[in-house]
Each structure stands twice: as C-alpha cells, then as structure tokens.
C-alpha positions, 0 to 999 in steps of 0.5 A: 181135202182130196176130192176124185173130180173127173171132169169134161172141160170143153173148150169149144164154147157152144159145148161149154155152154151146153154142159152149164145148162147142163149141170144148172140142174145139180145145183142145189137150193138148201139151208145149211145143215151145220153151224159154219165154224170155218171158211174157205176163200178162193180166188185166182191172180194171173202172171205175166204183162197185162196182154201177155199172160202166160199162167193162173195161180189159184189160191184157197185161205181157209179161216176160222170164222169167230176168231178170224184166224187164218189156218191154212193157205194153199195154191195151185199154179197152171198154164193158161189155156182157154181165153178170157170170155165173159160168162165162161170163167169156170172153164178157164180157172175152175181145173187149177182151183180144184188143184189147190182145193185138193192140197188143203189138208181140212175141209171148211165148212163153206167156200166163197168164190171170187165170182158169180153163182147162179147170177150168170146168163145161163145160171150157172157161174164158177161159184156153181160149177165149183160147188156141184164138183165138190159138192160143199155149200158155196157162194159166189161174191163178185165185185161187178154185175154180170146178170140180174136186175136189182129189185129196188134202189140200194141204200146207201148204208152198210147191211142193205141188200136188195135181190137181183131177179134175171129170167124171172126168178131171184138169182143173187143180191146187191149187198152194201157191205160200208156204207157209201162204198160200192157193193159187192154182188153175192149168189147162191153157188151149191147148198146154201139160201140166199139169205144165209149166204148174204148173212155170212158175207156180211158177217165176214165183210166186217171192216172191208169192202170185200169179206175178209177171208176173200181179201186175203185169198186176193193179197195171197194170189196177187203175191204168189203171182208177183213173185212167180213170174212164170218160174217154178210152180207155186205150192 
C-alpha cells in the first residue's frame, strides 16, 4: 500500500495546532460505500526506560474480519523526536505509522487507531489526521477520555454505548465492550458514521476489552519493541 504523503510536520505546537484546526475541515462524515471485509489495526509502543525513550515502533495488523485471521504485520521504527503533549500525539507518532502503512503489501478496508478521532480539543486527534492523509475510512478507539462529555450514564452491560458531545456537537461514543469492564472511547476518524464505527469495534471486541485486531497490533508493537531496545530497525 504506497500512499505519496507530503506532509508539513510542525513542531512548534501554536503551528501544530493551527495546521489541526486547519485540516479539521478535510474530515470527512459519510456512511461507508463498501461492505468491510478487512481491518487495519495501528498502534505504536515505545523503547528504552520509562523517563529515557529513545524510539517509537509503529505497527499495522490487518485481519479479515469474518474469520478473524490475521493476514499481514508490518512495523516501522524511528527516533523520537517531538514530546509527549497531550492533544498533540499525531505530531509525535503519525510520520512512523505512515512508514509502516506504506510497507503493507494490501490495503484494508478500514484502520482503527489506537487514539482518539474527532474526540480531541480541537476535533482533530491521530485517528483524523491519519485518516485525511490516507484518505481511507478510519476510527479512533482510545482507552482513556480526552474531550467530550457523556450524554447519559453508562450502563454497566457489554453493547451499551452512550454519545459524547464537546463544543456543542456529538464527537464520539462511551462503548462498554464487557459488561462491568471499563469502556473504550470510539470516534469518527475520516469516512465512516458514528454508528457504523461503534458497530464495528463492537463486532470486533468480541471477547476482549479492546477489539481484537487492536489487541494484536498492541501484543505485535509491545514485542518488537521488547525485543529491539534500540538495535537495528524493526521491519
């Protein structure tokens, strides 16, 4: 999957968060045009001592979603170069997911994102800004609040969801994916509706908290980087 992505990544964060509200607009709100057959699951681990990291390892799982089968692993490995701010995580792990995207040899149908979507302070996390570069239906499904204010309690059953509303418009969903487990935070990243994307994850989070393909992208990442300890580049 070769995508030609050129790309200004500004470290200064009054020009990132200018170029997020920026490319906010490019995100696009559409029910999907395809029957999903495939997944692509991102996440990224990080190497070296907790207050000493040196490097990030991207890695992208792509499964067949009817039978579950994982068909293709691919990673990406680079030196960090911007801190860790919160609402700022694109800028930091973005560039070495896209490496990795670029080395898968299909394309899936769609990706979920370790990370939030258009539940962000300036409606635009990782989720979206992976999304609009790639252009491919994406959703962000993130293990912790970062924007958004549920509309209703959540019940305590596997399959309730309630909407999360920040600024004055729906931006995301609370989803209880087992019952009386804590929930995971799903958002429209680029193409896809709120409710196919809670629907999907659902679908996919099946025995687990998070969804499967997600869980494997975090076991492949976390193994790589166990593994790598700053030697040769993970590929």
């Amino acid at each position: 999957m070769h995508i030609p992505v050129k790309h200004f990544w500004p470290t200064d964060l009054k020009k990132a968060s200018a170029l997020q509200k920026s490319l906010a607009g490019r995100v696009r709100i559409s029910r999907l045009t395809q029957r999903l057959e495939t997944v692509g699951a991102v996440d990224v681990a990080y190497i070296g001592p907790v207050r000493r990291q040196t490097h990030l390892v991207a890695g992208v799982v792509i499964c067949d979603i009817e039978s579950g089968q994982t068909l293709e692993r691919r990673s990406a490995r680079s030196r960090i170069t911007v801190p860790y701010v919160p609402g700022f995580l694109s800028f930091r792990e973005a560039p070495v997911v896209l490496k990795a995207i670029n080395r898968l040899s299909q394309t899936p149908d769609v990706f979920i994102v370790d990370g939030h979507g258009l539940a962000h302070p300036r409606l635009f996390g990782v989720a979206c800004h992976l999304g609009v570069l790639i252009d491919r239906p994406t959703i962000g499904c993130a293990k912790s609040l970062l924007a958004g204010t549920p509309r209703r309690p959540l019940a305590t059953q596997r399959g309730h969801w309630v909407e999360l509303e920040y600024a004055g418009r729906v931006v995301g969903a609370i989803v209880r994916t087992r019952s009386n487990v804590k929930p995971v935070y799903v958002s429209i990243g680029h193409r896809i509706t709120l409710d196919e994307a809670v629907e999907l994850v659902l679908r996919l989070a099946d025995r687990y908290r998070l969804p499967e393909p997600v869980r494997r992208a975090h076991n492949y990442v976390t193994e790589l980087a166990r593994k790598d300890k700053s030697g040769p580049a993970a590929g």
